[in-house]
C-alpha positions as CSV (number, residue, x, y, z in Angstrom):
1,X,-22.6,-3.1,-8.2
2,X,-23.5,-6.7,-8.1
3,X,-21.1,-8.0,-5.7
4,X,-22.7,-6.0,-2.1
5,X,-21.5,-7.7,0.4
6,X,-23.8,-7.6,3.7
7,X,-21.6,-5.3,6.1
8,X,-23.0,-3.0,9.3
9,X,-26.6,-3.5,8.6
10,X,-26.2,-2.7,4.8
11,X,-28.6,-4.4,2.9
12,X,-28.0,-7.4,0.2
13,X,-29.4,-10.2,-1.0
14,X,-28.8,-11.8,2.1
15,X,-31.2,-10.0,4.0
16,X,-34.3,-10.8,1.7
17,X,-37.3,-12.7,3.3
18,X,-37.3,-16.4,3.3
19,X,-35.2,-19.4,5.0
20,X,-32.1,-18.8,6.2
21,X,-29.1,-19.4,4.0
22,X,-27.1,-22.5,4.6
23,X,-23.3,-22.0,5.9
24,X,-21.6,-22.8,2.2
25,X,-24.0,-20.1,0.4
26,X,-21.7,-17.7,-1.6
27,X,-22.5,-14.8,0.2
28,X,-21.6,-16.0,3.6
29,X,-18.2,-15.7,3.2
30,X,-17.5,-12.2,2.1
31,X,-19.9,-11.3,5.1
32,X,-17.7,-12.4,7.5
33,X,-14.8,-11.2,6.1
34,X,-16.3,-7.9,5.5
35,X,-17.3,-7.9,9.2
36,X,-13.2,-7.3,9.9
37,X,-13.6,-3.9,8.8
38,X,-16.9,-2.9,9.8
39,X,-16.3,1.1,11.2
40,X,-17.0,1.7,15.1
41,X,-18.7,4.8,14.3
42,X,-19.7,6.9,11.3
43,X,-17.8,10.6,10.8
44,X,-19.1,13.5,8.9
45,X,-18.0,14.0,5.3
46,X,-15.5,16.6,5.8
47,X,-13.3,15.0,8.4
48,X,-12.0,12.9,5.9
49,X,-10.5,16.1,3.8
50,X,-9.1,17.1,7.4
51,X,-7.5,14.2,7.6
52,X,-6.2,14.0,3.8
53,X,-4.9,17.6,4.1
54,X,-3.2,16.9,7.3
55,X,-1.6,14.0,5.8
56,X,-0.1,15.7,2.9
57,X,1.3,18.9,4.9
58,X,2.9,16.4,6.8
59,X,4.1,14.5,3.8
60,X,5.6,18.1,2.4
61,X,7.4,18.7,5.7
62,X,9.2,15.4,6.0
63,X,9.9,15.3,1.5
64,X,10.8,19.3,1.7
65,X,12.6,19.3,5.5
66,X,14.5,16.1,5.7
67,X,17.7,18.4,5.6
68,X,20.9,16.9,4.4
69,X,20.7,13.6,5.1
70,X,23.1,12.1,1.9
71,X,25.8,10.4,4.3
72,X,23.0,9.0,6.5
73,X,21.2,7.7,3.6
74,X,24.1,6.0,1.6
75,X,25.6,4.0,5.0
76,X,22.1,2.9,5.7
77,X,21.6,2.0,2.0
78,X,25.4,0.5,2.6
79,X,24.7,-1.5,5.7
80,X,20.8,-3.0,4.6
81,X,22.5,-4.1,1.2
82,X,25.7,-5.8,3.4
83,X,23.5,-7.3,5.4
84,X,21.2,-8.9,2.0
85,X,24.2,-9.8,0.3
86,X,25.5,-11.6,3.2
87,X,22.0,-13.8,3.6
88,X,21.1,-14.0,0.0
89,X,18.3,-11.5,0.4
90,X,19.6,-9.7,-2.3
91,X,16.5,-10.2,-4.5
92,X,16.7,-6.9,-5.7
93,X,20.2,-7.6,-7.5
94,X,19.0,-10.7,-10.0
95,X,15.3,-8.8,-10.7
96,X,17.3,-5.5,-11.6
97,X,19.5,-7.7,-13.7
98,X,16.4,-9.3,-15.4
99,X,15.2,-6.0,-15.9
100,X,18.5,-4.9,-17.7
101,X,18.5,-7.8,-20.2
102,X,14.8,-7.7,-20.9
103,X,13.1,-4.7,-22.6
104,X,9.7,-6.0,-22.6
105,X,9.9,-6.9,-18.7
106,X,11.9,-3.8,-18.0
107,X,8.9,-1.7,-19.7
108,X,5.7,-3.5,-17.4
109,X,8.0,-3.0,-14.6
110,X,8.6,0.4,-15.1
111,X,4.9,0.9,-16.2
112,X,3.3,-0.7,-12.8
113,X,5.9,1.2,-10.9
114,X,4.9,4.7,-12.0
115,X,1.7,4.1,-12.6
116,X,-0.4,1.8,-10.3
117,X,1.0,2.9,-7.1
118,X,-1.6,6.1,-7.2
119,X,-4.6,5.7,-9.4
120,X,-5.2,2.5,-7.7
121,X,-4.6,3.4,-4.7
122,X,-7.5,6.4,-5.3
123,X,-9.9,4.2,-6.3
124,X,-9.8,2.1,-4.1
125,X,-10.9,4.8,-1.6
126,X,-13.2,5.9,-3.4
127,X,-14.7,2.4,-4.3
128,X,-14.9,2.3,-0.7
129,X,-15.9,5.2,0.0
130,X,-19.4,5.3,-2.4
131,X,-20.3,1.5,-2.3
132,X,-18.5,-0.3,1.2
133,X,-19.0,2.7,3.1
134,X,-19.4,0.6,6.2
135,X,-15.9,-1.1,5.6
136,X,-14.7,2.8,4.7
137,X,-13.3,4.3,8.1
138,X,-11.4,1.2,9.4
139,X,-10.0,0.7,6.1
140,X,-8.9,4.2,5.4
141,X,-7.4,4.4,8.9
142,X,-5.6,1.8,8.5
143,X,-4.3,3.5,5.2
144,X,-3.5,6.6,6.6
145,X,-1.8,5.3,9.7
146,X,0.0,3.5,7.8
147,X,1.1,6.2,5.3
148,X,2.0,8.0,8.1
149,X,4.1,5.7,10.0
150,X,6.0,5.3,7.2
151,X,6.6,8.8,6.7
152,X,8.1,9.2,9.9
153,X,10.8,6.4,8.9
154,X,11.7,8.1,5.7
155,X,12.5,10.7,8.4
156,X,14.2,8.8,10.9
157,X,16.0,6.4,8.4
158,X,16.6,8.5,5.3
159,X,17.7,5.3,2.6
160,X,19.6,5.7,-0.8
161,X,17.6,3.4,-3.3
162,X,19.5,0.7,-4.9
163,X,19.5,2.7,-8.4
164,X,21.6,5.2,-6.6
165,X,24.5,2.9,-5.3
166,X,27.1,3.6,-7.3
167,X,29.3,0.6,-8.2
168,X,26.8,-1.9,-7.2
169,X,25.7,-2.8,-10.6
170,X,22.0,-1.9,-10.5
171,X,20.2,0.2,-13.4
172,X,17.9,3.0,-13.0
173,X,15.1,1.2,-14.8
174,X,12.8,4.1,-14.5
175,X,15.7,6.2,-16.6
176,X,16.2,3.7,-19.1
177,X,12.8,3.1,-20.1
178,X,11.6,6.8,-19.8
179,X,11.7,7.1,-23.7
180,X,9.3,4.5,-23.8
181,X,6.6,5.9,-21.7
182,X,5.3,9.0,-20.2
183,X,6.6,8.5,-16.3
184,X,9.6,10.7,-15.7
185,X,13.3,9.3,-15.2
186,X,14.0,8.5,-11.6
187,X,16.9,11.1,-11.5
188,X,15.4,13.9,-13.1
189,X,14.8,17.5,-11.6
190,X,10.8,16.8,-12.0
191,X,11.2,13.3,-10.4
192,X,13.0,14.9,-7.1
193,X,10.8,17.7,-7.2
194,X,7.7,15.5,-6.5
195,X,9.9,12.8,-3.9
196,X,12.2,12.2,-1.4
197,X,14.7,10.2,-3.3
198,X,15.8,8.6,0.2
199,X,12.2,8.1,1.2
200,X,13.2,4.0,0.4
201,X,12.6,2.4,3.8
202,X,10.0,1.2,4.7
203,X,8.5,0.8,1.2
204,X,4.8,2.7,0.8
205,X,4.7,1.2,-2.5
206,X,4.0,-2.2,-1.1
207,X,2.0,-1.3,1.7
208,X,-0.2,0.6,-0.1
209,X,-0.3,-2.0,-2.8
210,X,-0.9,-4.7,-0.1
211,X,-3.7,-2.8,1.5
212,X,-5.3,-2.7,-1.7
213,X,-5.2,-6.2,-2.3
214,X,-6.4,-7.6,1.3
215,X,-9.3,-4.8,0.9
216,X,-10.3,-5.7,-2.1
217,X,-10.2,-9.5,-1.6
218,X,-12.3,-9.3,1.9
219,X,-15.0,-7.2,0.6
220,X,-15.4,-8.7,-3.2
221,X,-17.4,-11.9,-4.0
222,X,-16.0,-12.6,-7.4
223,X,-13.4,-14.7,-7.8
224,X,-11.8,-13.3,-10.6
225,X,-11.4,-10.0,-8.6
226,X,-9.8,-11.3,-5.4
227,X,-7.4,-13.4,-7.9
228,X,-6.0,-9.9,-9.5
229,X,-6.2,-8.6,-5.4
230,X,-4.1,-11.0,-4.5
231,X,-1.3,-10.7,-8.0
232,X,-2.0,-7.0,-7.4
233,X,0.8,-6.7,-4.6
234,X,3.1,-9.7,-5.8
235,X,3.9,-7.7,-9.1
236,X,4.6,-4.6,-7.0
237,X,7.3,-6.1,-4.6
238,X,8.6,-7.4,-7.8
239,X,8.6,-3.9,-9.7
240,X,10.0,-2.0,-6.8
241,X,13.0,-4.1,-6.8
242,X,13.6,-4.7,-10.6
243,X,13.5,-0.9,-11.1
244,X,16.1,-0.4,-8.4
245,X,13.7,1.6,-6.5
246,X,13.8,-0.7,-3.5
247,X,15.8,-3.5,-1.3
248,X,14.2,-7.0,-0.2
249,X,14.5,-5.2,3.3
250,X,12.1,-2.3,2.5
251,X,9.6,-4.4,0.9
252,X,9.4,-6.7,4.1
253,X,9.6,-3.3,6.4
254,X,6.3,-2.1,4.5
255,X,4.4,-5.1,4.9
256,X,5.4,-5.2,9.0
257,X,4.0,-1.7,9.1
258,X,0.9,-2.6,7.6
259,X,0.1,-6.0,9.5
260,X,1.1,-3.8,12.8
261,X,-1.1,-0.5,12.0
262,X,-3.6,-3.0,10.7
263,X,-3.6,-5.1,14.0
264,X,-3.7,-2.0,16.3
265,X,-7.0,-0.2,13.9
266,X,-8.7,-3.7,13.9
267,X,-8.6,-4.2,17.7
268,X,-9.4,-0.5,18.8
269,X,-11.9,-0.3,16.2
270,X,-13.6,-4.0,18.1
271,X,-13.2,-2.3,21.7
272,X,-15.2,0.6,20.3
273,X,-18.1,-1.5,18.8
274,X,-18.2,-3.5,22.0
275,X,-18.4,-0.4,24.5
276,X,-21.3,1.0,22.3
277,X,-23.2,-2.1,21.7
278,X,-25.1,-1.9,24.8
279,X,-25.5,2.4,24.7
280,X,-27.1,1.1,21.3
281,X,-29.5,-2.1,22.3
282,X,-30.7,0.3,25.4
């Protein structure tokens, strides 16, 4: 790729013979933001299917032994949706009713929702992974601390989505568009098969989508790039909500998880770089 960034002694074209480059050079930049995420120590290949597997059993304990948690999940659902309503957070309501008179917006919602969420997601990781593999362990920690954090509030705070509040006036988007595309209805068998259909606060969807976007934009010179890092995330708090999938609550919830997990990684990871610093220069 033509965009290497200069991060934990990786070479780039910054580290070529000759005068040193002035302050404003175009490559300056993403160095020091790249420098945020430089990793504390390297790991061996396999740790990071350890750590992939371990996620996922975990994810299949709390989506398969949540128990019955429907009255739990509906009064929370009741109460965050109160609560909106009663501070014109309610974003969710006029988005879902956008998405209701509007095919063509109700399809790219629906298509970003049940699409963009994973592939993404995976390549980002594995962008990382095979070309910013000095940014790689901060950043994937980051995403799987994250991920699993919000796990464990999908188990503490089981929430009905708003497409399941009955009486409320919101549309299963995902439902009413399946004909359209090939993503499953939100409802279906095969849909709650996959999901925890209470699994709606905090929202993964838009801390996974915001991740992407701050990754992406601190480790990429070209500015076309960090502009579609940065519209990335915006369209996914938007999607969540106009499919019905999510409250203005859960959105903001996922975010705070992510800017919490991210401060925690961040500052552990600099402790670690600046207790080895002088084993290494000795």
């Amino acid at each position: 790729m033509t965009d290497t960034v200069a991060v934990s002694g990786a070479r780039s074209t910054a580290d070529a013979p000759g005068p040193a480059a002035p302050e404003t050079a175009p490559g300056v930049a993403p160095a020091r933001r790249a420098r945020l995420l430089r990793r504390p120590t390297g790991l061996p290949w396999w740790f990071e299917f350890v750590l992939l597997y371990g996620l996922y059993k975990f994810y299949s304990h709390v989506r398969n032994g949540v128990g019955e948690v429907h009255d739990r999940a509906y009064a929370n659902a009741d109460w965050i949706l109160r609560f909106e309503d009663a501070t014109f957070l309610a974003w969710e309501r006029w988005l879902n009713d956008w998405a209701q008179g509007s095919d063509l917006f109700a399809a790219v919602m629906a298509l970003q929702y049940a699409t963009w969420h994973l592939y993404l997601t995976a390549a980002v990781l594995i962008w990382l992974y095979r070309y910013r593999r000095a940014a790689y362990r901060v950043a994937s920690t980051i995403w799987m601390a994250t991920t699993f954090f919000a796990l464990v509030g999908f188990y503490l705070l089981p929430t009905a989505p708003p497409r399941l509040m009955q009486g409320e006036g919101f549309v299963d988007v995902m439902r009413q568009t399946s004909s359209w595309g090939w993503w499953p209805t939100s409802g279906s068998p095969a849909a709650n098969s996959i999901s925890n259909q209470f699994a709606a606060m905090p929202s993964l969807h838009c801390a996974w989508a915001a991740w992407c976007g701050i990754v992406v934009f601190l480790l990429v010179r070209r500015t076309w790039v960090r502009v579609l890092a940065v519209l990335y995330p915006l369209m996914t708090f938007m999607a969540v909500m106009a499919t019905g999938n999510h409250y203005l609550l859960d959105v903001v919830a996922g975010l705070a998880l992510l800017a919490a997990v991210g401060a925690v990684v961040l500052l552990v990871a600099r402790l670690v770089r600046t207790r080895r610093a002088p084993v290494a220069a000795a």
